[in-house]
LOPANU-561766 format. One record per residue: residue in three letters; residue number from 1; x, y, z of N, C-alpha, C, O in turn. Coordinates in Angstrom, 3 decimals. Each point is the difference from the previous one (the first is absolute). Layout:
<rec ALA; NUM; <X; Y; Z>; <X; Y; Z>; <X; Y; Z>; <X; Y; Z>>;
...
***
This chain:
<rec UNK; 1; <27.881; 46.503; 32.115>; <-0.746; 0.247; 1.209>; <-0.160; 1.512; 0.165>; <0.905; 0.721; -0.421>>;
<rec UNK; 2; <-2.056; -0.149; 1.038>; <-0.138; 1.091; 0.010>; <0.198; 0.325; 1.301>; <-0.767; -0.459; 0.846>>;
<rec UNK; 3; <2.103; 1.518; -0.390>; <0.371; 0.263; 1.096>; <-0.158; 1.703; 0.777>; <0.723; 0.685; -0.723>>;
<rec UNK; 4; <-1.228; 0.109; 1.653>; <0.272; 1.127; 0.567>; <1.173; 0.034; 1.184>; <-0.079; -0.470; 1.135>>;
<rec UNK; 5; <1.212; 1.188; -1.770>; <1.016; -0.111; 1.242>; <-0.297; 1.292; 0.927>; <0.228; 1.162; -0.336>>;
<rec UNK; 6; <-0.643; -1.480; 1.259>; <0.245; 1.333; 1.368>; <1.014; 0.710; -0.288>; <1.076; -0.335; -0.495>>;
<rec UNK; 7; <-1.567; 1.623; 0.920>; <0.902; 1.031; 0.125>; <1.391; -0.228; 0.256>; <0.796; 0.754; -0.559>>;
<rec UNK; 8; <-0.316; -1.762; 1.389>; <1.236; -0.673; 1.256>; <1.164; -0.435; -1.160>; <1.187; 0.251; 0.208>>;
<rec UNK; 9; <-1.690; -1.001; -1.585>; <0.429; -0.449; -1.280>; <0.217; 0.855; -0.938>; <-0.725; 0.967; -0.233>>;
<rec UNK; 10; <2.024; -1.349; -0.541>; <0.628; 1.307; -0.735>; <-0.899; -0.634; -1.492>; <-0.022; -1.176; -0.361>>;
<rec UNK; 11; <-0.502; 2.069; -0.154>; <-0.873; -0.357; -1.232>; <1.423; 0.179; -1.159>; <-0.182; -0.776; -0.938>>;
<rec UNK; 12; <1.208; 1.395; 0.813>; <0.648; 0.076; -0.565>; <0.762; -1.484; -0.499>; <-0.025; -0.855; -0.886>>;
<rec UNK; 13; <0.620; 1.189; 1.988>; <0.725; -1.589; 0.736>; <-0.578; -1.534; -0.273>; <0.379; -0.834; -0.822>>;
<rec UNK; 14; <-1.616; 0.762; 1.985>; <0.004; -1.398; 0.478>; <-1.416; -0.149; -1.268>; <-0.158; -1.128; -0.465>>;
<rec UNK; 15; <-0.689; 2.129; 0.026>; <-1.031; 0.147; -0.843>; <0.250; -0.154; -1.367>; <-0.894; -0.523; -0.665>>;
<rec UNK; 16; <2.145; 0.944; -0.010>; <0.068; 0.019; -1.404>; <0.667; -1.509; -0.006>; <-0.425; -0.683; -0.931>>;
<rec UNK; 17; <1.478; -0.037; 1.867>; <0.373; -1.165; -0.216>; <-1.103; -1.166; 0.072>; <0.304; -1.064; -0.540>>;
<rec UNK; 18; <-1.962; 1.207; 1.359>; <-0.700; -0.660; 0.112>; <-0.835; 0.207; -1.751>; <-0.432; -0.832; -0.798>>;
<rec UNK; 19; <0.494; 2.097; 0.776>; <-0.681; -0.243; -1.041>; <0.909; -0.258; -1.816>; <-0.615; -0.414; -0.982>>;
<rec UNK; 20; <1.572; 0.650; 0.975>; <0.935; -1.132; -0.500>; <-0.290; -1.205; -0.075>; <-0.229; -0.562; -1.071>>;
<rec UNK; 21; <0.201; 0.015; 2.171>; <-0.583; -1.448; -0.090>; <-1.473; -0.574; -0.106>; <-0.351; -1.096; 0.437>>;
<rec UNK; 22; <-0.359; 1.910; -1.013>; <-1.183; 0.071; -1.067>; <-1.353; 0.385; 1.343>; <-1.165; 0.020; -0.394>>;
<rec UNK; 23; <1.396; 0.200; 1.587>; <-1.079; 0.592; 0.546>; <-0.175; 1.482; -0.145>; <0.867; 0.756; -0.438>>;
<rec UNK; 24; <-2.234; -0.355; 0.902>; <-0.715; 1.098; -0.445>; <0.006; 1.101; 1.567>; <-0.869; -0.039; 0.871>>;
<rec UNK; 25; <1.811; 0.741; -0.875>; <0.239; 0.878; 0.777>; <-0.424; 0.955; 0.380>; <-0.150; 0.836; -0.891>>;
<rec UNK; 26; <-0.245; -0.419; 2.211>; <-0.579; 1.791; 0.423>; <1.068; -0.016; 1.139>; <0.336; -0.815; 0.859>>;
<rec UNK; 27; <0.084; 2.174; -1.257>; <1.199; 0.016; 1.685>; <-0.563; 1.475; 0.037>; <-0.035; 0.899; -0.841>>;
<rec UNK; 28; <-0.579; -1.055; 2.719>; <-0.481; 1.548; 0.912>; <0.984; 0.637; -0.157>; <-0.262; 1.016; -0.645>>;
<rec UNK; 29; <1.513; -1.111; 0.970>; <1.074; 1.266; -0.292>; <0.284; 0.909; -1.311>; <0.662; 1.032; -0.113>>;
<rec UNK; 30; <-1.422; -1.805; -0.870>; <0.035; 0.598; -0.998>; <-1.614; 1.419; -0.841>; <-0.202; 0.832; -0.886>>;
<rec UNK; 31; <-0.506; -1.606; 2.181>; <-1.423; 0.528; 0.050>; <-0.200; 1.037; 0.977>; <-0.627; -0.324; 1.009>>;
<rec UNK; 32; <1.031; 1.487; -1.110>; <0.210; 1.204; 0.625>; <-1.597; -0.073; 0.528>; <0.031; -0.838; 0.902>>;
<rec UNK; 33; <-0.828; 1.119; -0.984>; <-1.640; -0.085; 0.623>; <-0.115; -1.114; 0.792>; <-0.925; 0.195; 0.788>>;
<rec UNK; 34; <1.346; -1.093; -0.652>; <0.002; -1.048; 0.860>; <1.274; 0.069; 1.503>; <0.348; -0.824; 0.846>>;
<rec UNK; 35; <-0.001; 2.181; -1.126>; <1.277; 0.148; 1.524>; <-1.139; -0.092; 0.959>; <-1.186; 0.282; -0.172>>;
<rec UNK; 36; <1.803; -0.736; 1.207>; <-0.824; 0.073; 1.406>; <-1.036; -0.567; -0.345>; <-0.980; 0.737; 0.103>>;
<rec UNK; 37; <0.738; -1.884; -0.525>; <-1.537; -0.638; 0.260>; <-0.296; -0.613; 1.109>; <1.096; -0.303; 0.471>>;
<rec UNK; 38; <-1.765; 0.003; 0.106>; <0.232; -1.258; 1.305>; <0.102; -0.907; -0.893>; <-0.183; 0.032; -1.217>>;
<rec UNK; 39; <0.664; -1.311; 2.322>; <0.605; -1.566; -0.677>; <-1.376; -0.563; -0.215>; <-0.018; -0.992; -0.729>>;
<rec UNK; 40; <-1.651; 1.578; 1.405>; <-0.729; -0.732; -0.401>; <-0.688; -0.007; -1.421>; <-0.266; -1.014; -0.645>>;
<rec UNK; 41; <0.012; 2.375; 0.252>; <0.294; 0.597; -0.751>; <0.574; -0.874; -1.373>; <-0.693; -0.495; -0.890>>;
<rec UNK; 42; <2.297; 0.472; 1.031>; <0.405; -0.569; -1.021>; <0.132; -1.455; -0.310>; <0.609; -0.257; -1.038>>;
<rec UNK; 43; <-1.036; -0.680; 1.699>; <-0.734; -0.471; -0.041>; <-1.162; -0.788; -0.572>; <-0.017; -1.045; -0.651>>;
<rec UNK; 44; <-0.905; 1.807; 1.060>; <-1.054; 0.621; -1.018>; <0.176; 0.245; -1.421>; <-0.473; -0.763; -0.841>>;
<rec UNK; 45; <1.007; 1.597; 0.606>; <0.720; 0.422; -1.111>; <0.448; -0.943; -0.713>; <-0.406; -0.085; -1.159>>;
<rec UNK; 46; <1.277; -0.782; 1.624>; <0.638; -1.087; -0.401>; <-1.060; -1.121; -0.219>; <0.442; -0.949; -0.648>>;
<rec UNK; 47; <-1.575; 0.858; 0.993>; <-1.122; -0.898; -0.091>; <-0.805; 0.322; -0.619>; <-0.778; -0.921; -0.249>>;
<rec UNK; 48; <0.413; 2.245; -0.363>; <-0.757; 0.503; -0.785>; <0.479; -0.077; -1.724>; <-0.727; -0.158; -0.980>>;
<rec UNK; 49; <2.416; 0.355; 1.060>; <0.191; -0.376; -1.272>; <0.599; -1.313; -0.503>; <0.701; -0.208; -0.991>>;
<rec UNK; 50; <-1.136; -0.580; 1.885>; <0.344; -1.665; -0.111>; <1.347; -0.063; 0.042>; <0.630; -0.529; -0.916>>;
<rec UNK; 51; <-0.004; 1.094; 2.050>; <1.578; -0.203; 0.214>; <0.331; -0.534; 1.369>; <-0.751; -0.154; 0.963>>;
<rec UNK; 52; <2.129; -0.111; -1.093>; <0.013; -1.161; 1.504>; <1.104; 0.910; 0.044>; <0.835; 0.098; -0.898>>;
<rec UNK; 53; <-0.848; 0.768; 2.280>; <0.360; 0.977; 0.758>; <1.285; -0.914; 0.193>; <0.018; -1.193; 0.304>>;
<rec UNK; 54; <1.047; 2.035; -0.551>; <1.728; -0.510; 1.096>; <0.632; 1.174; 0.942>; <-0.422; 1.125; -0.270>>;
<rec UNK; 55; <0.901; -1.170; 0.810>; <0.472; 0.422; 0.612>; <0.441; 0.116; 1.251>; <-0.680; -0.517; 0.887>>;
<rec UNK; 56; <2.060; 1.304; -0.501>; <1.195; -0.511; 0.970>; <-0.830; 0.473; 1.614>; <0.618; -0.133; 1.056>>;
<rec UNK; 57; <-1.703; 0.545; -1.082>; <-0.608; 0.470; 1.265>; <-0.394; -0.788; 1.140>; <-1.201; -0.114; 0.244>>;
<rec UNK; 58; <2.320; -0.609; 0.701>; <-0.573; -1.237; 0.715>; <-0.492; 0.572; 0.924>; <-0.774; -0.733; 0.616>>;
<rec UNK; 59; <0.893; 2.073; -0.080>; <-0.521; 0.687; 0.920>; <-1.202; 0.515; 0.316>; <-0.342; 0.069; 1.181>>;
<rec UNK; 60; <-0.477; 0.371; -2.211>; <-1.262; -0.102; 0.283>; <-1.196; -0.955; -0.914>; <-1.118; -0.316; 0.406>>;
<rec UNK; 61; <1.810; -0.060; -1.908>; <-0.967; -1.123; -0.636>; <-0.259; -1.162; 0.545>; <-1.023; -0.484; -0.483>>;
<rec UNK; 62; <1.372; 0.020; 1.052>; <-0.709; -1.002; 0.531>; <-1.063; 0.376; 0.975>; <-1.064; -0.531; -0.318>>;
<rec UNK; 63; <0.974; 1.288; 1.436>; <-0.987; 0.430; 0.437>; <-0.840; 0.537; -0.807>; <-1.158; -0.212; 0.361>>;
<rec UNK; 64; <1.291; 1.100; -1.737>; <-0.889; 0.092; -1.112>; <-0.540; -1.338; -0.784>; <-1.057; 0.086; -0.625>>;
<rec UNK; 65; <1.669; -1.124; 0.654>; <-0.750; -1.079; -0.522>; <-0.672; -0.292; 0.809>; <-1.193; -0.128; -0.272>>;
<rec UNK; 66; <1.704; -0.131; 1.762>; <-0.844; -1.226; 1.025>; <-1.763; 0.956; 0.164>; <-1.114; -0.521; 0.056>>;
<rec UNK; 67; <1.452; 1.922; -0.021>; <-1.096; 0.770; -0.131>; <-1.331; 0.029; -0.825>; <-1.184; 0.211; 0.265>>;
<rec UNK; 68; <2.031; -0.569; -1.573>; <-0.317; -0.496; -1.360>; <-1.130; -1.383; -0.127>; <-1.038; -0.131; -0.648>>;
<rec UNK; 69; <1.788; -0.812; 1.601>; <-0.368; -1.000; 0.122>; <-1.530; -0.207; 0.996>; <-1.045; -0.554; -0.341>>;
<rec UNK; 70; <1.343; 1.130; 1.469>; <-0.369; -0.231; 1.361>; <-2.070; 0.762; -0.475>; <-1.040; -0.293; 0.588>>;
<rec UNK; 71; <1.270; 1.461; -2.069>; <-1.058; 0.290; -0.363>; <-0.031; -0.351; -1.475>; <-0.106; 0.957; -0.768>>;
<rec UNK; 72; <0.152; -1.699; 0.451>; <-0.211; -1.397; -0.761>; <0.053; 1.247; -1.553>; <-0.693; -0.071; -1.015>>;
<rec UNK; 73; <1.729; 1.077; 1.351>; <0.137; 0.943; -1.164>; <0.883; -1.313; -1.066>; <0.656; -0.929; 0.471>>;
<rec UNK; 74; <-0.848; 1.159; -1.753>; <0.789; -0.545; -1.150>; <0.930; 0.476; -0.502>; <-0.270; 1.171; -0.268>>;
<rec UNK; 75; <1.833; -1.579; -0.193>; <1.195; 0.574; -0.557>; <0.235; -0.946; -0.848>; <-0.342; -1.180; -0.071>>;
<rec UNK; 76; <1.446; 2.379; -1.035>; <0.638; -0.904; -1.181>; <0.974; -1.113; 0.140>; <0.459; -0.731; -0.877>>;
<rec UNK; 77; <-0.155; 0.756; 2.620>; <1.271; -0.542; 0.040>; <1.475; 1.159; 0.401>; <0.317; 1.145; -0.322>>;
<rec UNK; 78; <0.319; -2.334; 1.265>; <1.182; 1.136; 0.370>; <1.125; -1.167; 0.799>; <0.082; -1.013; 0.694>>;
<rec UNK; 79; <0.634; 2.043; -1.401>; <1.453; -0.845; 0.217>; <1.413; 1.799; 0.928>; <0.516; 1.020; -0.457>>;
<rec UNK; 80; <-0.550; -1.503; 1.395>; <0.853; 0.712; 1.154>; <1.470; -0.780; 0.270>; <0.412; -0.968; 0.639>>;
<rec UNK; 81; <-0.030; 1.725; -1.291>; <1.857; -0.835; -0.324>; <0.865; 0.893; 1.500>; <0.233; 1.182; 0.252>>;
<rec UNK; 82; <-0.040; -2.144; 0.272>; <0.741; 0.291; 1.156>; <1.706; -0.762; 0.308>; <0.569; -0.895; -0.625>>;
<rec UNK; 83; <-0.279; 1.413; 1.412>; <1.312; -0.300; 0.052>; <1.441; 0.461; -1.306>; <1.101; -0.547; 0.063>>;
<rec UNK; 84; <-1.382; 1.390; -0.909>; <0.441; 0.020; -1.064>; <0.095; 1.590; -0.212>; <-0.964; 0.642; -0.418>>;
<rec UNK; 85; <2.380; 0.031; 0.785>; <-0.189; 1.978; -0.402>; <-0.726; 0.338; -1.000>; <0.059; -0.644; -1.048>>;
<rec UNK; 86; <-0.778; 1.591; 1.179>; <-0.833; 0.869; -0.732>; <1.154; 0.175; -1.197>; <-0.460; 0.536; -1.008>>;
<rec UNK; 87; <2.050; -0.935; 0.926>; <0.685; 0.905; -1.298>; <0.343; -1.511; -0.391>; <0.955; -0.102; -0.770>>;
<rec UNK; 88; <-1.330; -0.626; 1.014>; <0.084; -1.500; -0.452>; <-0.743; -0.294; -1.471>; <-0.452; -1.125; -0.214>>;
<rec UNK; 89; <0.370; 1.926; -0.545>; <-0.970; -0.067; -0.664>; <-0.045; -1.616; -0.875>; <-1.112; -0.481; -0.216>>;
<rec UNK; 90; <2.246; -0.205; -0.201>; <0.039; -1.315; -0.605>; <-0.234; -0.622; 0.798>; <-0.444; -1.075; -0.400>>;
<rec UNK; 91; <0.537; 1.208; 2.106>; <-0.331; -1.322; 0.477>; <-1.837; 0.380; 0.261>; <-0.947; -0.786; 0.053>>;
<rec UNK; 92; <0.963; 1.603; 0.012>; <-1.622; 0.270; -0.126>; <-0.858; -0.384; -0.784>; <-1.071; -0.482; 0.369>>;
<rec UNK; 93; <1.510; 0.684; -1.913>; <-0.136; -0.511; -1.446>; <-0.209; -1.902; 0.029>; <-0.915; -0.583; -0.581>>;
<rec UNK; 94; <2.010; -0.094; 1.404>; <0.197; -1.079; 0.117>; <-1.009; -0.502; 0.853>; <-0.739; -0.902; -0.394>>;
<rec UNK; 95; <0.598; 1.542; 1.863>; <-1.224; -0.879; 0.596>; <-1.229; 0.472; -0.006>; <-0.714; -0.364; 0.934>>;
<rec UNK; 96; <0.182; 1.206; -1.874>; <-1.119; 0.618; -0.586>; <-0.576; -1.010; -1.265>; <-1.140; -0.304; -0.351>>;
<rec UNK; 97; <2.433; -0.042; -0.129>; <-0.648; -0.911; -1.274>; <0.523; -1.517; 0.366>; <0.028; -0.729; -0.992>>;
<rec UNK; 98; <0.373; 0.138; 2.164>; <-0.066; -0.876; 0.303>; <-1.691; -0.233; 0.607>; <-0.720; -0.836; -0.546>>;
<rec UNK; 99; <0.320; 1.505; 1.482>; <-1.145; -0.282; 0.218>; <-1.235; -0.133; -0.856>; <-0.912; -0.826; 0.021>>;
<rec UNK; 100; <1.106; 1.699; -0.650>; <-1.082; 0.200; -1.727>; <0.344; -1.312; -0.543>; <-1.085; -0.486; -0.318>>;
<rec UNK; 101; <1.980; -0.321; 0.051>; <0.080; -1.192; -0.763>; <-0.697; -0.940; 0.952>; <-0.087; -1.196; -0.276>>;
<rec UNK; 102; <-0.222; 1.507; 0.965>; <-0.481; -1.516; 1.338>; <-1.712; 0.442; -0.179>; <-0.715; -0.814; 0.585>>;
<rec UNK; 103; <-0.038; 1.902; -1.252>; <-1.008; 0.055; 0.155>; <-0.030; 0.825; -0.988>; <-0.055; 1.209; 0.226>>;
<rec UNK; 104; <0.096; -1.869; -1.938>; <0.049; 0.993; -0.865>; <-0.873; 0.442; -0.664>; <0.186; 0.647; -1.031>>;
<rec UNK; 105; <-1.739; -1.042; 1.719>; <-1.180; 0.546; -0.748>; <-0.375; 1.088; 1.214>; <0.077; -0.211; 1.211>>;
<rec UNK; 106; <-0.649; 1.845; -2.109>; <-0.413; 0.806; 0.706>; <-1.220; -0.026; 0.573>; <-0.333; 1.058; 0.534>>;
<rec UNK; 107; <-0.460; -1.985; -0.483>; <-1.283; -0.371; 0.821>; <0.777; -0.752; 1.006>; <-0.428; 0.264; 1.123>>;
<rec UNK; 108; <1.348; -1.050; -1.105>; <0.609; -0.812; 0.776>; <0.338; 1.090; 1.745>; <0.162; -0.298; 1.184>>;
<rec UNK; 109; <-0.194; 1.313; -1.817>; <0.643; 1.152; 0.994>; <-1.258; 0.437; 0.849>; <0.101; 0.000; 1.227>>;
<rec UNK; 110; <-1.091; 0.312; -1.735>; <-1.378; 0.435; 0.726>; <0.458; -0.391; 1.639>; <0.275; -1.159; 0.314>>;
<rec UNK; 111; <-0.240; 2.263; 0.632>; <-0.088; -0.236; 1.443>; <1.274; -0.686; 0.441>; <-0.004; -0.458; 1.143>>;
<rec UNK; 112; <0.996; 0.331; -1.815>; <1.130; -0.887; 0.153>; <1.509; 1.151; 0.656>; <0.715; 0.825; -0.568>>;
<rec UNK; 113; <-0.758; -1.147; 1.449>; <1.327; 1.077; 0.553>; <1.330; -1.305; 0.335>; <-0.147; -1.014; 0.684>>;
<rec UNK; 114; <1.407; 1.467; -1.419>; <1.015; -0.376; 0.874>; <0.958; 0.951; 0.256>; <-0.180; 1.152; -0.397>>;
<rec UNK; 115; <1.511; -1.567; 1.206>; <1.229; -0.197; -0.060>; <1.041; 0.019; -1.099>; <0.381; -1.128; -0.314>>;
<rec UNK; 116; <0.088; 1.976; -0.247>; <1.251; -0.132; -0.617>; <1.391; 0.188; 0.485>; <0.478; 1.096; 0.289>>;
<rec UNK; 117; <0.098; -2.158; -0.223>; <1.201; 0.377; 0.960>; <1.383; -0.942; -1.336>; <-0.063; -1.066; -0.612>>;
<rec UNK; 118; <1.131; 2.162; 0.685>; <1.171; -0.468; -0.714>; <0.093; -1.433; 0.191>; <-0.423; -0.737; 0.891>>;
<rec UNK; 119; <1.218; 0.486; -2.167>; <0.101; -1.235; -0.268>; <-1.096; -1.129; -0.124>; <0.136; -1.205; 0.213>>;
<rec UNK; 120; <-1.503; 2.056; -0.699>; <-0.901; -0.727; -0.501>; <-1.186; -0.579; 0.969>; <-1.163; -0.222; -0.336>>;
<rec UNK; 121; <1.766; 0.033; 1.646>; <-1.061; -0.408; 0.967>; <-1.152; 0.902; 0.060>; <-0.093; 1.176; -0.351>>;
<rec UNK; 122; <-0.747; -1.958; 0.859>; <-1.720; 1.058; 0.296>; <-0.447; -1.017; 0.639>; <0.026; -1.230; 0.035>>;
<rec UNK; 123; <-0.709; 2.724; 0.774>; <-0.854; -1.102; 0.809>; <-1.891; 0.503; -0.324>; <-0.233; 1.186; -0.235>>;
<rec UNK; 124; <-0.608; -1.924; 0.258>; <-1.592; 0.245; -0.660>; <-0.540; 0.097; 1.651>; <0.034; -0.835; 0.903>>;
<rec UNK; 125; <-0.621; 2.461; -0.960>; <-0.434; -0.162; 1.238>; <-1.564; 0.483; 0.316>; <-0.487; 0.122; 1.124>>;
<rec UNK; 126; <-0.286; 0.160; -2.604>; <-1.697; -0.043; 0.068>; <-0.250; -0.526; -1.156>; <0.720; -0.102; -0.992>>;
<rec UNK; 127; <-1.917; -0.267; 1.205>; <-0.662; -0.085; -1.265>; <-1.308; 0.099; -0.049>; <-0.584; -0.072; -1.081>>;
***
């Protein structure tokens, strides 16, 4: 799966173990030109190079999706793992690729936002 982790995600960390497990990785923290983008922005970004945006930002992405939505803009897909520390990085790893197995084709993702929350639960909340 082809993934962009937000800035919020350690590309070191939670990025080299995803891509270990045979997905195709971009992590913003590692992309010095990409500091300070807005979230719509990346995004974008994340939809332009056919990637399904993650990241720990419950604070303002969702108002960037519903925004997203509300002007019938198109995304790669995004998965916002909540409930789970930012230094959590295996349990991050864990309900990042729990959700990817429940919808494992990347067209499957087009406009598709959930929930990642430890211990595997999610909840699907556009499409």
């Amino acid at each position: 799966m082809r993934l962009l982790l937000d800035h919020d995600l350690s590309g070191p960390q939670v990025g080299v173990r995803l891509w270990a497990r045979g997905h195709d990785v971009r992590a913003l923290d590692q992309e010095s030109r990409y500091s300070g983008l807005p979230d719509g922005e990346v995004l974008r970004l994340a939809g332009s190079d056919s990637r399904i945006l993650v990241t720990h930002d419950v604070n303002t992405f969702p108002a960037v999706l519903r925004d997203f939505a509300e002007r019938g803009e198109a995304h790669a897909g995004a998965i916002i793992v909540v409930a789970i520390r930012s230094r959590d990085f295996d349990l991050i790893v864990r309900a990042v690729e729990a959700r990817l197995a429940r919808s494992p084709q990347q067209e499957q993702w087009r406009n598709l936002t959930v929930f990642a929350i430890h211990g595997g639960l999610e909840q699907t909340v556009s499409r």
